[in-house]
C-alpha positions in Angstrom: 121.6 77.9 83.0 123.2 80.4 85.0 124.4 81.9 81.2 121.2 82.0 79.7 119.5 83.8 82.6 122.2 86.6 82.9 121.6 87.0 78.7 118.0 87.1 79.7 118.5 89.9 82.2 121.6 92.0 81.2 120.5 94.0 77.8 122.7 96.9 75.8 120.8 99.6 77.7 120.9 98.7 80.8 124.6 97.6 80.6 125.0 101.5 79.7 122.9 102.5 82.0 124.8 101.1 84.6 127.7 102.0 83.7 126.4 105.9 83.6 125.4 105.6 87.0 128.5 104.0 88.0 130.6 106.7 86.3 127.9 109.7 87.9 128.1 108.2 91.6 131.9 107.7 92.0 132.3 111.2 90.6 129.9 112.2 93.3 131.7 110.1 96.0 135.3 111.3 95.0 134.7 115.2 94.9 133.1 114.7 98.7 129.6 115.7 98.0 127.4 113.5 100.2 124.2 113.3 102.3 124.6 113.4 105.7 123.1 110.1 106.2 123.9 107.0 108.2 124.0 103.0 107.8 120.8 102.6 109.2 119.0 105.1 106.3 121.8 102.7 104.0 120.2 99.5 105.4 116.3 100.8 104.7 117.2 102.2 101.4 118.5 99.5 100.4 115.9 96.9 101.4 113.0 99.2 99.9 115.3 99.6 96.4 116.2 95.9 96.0 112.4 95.0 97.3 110.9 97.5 94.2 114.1 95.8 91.8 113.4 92.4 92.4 109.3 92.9 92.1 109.7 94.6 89.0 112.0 91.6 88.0 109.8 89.2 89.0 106.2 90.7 87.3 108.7 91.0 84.1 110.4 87.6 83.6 107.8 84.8 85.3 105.6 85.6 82.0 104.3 82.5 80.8 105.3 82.4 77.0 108.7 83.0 78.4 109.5 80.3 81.4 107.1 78.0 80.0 110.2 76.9 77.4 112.8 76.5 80.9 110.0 74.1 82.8 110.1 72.1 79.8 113.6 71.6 79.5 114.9 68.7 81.3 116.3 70.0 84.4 114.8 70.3 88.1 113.2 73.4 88.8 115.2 74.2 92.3 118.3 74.0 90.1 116.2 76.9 87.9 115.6 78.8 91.2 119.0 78.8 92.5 120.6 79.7 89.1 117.6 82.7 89.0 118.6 83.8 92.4 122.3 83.8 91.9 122.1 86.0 89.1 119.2 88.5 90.1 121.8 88.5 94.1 124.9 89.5 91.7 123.2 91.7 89.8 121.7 93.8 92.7 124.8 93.8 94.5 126.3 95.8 91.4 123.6 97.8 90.0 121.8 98.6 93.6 123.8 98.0 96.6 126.7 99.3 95.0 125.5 102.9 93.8 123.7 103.0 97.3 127.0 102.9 99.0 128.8 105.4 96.8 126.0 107.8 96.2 125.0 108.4 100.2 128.8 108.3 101.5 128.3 106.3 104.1 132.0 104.6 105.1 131.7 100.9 106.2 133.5 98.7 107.9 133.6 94.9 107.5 131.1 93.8 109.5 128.7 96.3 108.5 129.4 95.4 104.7 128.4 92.0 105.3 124.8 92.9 107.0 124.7 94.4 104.1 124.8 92.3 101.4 123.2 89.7 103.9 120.1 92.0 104.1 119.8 92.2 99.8 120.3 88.5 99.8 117.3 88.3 102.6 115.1 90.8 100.6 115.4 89.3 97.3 114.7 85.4 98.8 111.4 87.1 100.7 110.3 88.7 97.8 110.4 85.7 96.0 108.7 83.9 98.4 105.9 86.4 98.7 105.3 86.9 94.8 105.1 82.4 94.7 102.6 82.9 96.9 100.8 85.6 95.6 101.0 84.2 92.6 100.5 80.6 92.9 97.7 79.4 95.1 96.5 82.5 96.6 94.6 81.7 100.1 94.1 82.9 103.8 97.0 80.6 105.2 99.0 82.0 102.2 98.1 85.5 103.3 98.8 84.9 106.7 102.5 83.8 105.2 103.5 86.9 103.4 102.5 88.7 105.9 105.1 86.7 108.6 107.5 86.8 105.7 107.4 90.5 105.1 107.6 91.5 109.2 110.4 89.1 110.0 112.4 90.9 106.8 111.6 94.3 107.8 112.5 93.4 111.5 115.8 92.6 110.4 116.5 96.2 109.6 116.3 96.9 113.5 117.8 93.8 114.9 120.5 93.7 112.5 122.8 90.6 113.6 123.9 88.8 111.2 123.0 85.2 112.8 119.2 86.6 112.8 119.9 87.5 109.1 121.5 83.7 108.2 118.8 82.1 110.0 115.8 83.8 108.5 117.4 83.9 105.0 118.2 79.8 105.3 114.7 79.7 106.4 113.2 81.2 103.4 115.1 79.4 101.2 113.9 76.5 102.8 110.4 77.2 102.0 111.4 78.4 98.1 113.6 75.2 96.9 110.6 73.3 99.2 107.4 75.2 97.1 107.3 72.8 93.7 104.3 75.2 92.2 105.6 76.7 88.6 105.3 80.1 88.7 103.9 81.5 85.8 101.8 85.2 84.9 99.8 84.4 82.0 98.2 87.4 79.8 95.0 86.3 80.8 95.3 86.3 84.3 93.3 90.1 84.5 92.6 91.6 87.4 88.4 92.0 88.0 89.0 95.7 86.7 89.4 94.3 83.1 85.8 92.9 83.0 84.4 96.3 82.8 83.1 97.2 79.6 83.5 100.6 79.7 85.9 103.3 80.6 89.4 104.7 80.7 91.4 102.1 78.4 94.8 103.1 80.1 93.1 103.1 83.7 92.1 99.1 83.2 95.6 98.5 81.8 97.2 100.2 84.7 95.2 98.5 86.8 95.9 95.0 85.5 99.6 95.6 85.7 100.0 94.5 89.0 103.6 96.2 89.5 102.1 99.8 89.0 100.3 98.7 92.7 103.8 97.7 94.1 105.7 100.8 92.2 103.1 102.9 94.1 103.6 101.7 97.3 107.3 101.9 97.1 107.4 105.6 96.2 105.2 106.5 99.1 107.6 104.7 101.6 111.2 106.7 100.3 108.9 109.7 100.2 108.4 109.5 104.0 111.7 108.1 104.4 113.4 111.2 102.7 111.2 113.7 104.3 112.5 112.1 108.1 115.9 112.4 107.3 117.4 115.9 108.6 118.2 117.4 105.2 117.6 121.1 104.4 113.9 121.9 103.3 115.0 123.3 99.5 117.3 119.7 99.5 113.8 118.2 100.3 111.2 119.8 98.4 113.8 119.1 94.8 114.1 115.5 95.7 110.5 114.9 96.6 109.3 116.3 93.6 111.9 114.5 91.5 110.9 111.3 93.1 107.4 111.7 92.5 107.9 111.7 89.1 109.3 108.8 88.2 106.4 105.7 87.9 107.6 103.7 84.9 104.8 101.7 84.4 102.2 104.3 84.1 104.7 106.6 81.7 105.4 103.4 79.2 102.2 101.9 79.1 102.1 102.6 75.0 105.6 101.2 74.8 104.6 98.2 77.1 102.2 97.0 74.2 104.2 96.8 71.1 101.1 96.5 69.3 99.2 99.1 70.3 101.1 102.1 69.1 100.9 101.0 65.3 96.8 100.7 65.5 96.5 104.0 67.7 98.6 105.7 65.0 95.6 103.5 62.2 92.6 105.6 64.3 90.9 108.3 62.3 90.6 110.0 65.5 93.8 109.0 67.3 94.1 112.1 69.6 91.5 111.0 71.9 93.3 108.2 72.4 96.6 110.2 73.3 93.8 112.8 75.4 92.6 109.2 77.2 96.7 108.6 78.5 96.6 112.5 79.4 94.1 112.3 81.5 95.3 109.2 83.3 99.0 110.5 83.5 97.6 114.0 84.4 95.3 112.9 87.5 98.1 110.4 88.9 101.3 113.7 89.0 98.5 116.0 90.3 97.2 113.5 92.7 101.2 112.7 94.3 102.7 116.0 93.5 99.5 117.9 95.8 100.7 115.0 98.5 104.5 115.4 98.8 102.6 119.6 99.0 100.9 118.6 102.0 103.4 116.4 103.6 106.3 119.5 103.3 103.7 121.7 104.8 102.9 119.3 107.8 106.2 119.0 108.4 108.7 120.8 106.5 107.3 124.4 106.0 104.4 124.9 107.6 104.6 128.4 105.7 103.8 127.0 102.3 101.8 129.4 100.6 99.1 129.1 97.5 102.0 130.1 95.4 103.5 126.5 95.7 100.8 124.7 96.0 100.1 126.3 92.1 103.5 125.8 91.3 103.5 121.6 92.1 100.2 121.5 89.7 101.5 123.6 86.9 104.5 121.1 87.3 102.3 118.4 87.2 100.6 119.8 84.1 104.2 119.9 82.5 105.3 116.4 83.7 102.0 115.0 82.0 102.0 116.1 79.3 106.3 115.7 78.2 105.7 112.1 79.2 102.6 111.5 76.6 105.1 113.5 73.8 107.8 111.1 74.6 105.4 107.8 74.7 103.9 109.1 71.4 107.0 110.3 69.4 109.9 108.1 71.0 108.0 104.7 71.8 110.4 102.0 72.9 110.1 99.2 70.8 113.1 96.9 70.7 112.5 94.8 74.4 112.4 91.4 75.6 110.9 91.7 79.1 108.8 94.8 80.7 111.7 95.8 82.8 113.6 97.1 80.0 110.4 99.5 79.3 110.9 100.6 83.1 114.5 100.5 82.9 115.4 102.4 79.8 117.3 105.4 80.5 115.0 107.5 78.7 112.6 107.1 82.1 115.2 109.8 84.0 114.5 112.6 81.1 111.5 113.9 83.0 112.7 113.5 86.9 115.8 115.6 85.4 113.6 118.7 83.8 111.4 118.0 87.1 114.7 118.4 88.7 115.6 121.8 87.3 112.1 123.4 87.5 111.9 122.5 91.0 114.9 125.0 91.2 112.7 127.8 90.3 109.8 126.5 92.5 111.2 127.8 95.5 111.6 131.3 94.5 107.7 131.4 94.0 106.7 131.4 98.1 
């Protein structure tokens, strides 16, 4: 079981992906050039990261033509849970926790090395926990539970002892192996946006993917968590740009229907279609880019000028529009689950021309 679940996960791209970042970040950590940052901003980071890993995981896999075939083998679904957990823990110790350590410098001793593992661990069962509910029998008590679940998590970034940590992790688990619903996302099961008859085709579709929601939600909390950390303005403007844009699911939702691309491409008129993604992909990077302008203006540089504020929607006009090219001449095509659409290495082409131009943003104010 635990075999066929790491197969399921682990694919050729992002085995190489991994091992890119892995070669990048101890580069990075052996020439000595690191944030000023400390093991509390290491503990957040790495409970939002593994949070937005393990969601995009979960929204990915628990589809129903795929786990239907394990609930019908003849085994008991806790042992399915536990050999899903044990992978997806190992797996974000190596490809998360890991590259968090070596890529923000920050030295750790023993004790602080086992928080933190204990707080991915701790994440990743709460997470869990929330998406069976969420996706299972969805009701007020069941609100009121990921709700408890998701403070008592995020208050073990502040209390940080580990017997809080065991306890609360032991406690969740509990609940998991305890919950015998089969968790399953069906294609059907569309969000009330999808009963619209009329309207932006890659709005609904967004909209339906529930992860986009989540994805959202994540960036907006390491965009406030970068711009409180004490780096220089410049250092923050380039990585909150860079940040903003990066949203897989809204910049692979051609490549997320491996359908769809072969009848756009049969239209007589298939450029409206490709102007209909524009327009979506257009109005979300002007909508966040004109938000990380106002947040470094409220407290960054209250001296931003028009200049910038330009500059962030030209770049959004640019970041658009090279995403549509790459959806429409490089689809992906060859994947199993949805994660390998938002994982594909071809997602940080973008963030790194963002990267660069941002460079020449700051001479314009």
């Amino acid at each position: 079981m635990l075999l066929a679940i790491f197969r399921d996960l682990v694919s050729k791209n992002r085995l190489f992906l991994f091992l890119t970042s892995l070669a990048f970040a101890l580069y990075y950590h052996l020439v000595g050039a690191k944030f000023s940052t400390s093991f509390q901003v290491l503990l957040i980071s790495t409970a939002i990261v593994t949070a937005l890993s393990t969601f995009q995981l979960l929204y990915s896999y628990f589809s129903m033509d795929r786990v239907q075939a394990y609930y019908q083998l003849p085994l008991s679904l806790n042992r399915f849970k536990g050999s899903f957990l044990t992978v997806t823990f190992l797996l974000n110790l190596l490809e998360r926790v890991l590259l968090l350590i070596l890529f923000l410098g920050v030295r750790l001793d023993l004790l602080q090395s086992f928080k933190l593992v204990l707080l991915s661990l701790l994440v990743i069962l709460s997470v869990l926990y929330v998406f069976i509910q969420f996706n299972t029998r969805p009701s007020l008590l069941g609100g009121g539970i990921i709700f408890v679940t998701t403070v008592l998590t995020v208050s073990s970034l502040w209390v940080q002892q580990v017997s809080y940590m065991i306890l609360l992790s032991a406690l969740v688990a509990v609940f998991i192996f305890k919950n015998e619903d089969l968790i399953a996302i069906s294609k059907n099961d569309q969000l009330l946006v999808s009963k619209r008859r009329s309207g932006n085709y890659f709005w609904i579709s967004l909209f339906q993917e529930r992860y986009f929601s989540i994805n959202f939600i994540f960036t907006l909390i390491f965009l406030l968590l970068i711009l409180i950390q004490d780096y220089e303005a410049p250092l923050k403007i380039i990585i909150l740009l860079t940040i903003a844009s990066v949203n897989t699911p809204l910049t692979t939702l051609i490549s997320a229907d491996k359908d769809l691309i072969d009848h756009v491409k049969s239209l007589p008129k298939s450029r409206f279609f490709y102007l209909m993604y524009y327009r979506v992909l257009l109005t979300y990077f002007l909508a966040v880019n004109l938000f990380v302008a106002l947040l470094l203006k409220m407290v960054v540089m209250p001296n931003l000028g028009i200049l910038f504020l330009l500059g962030v929607m030209i770049l959004a006009v640019v970041e658009a529009f090279l995403h549509l090219l790459i959806e429409i001449y490089f689809p992906l095509r060859k994947w199993n689950l949805k994660r390998e659409c938002w994982k594909h290495p071809r997602k940080y082409i973008v963030p790194s021309i963002v990267f660069l131009l941002s460079w020449s943003l700051l001479f314009c104010f």
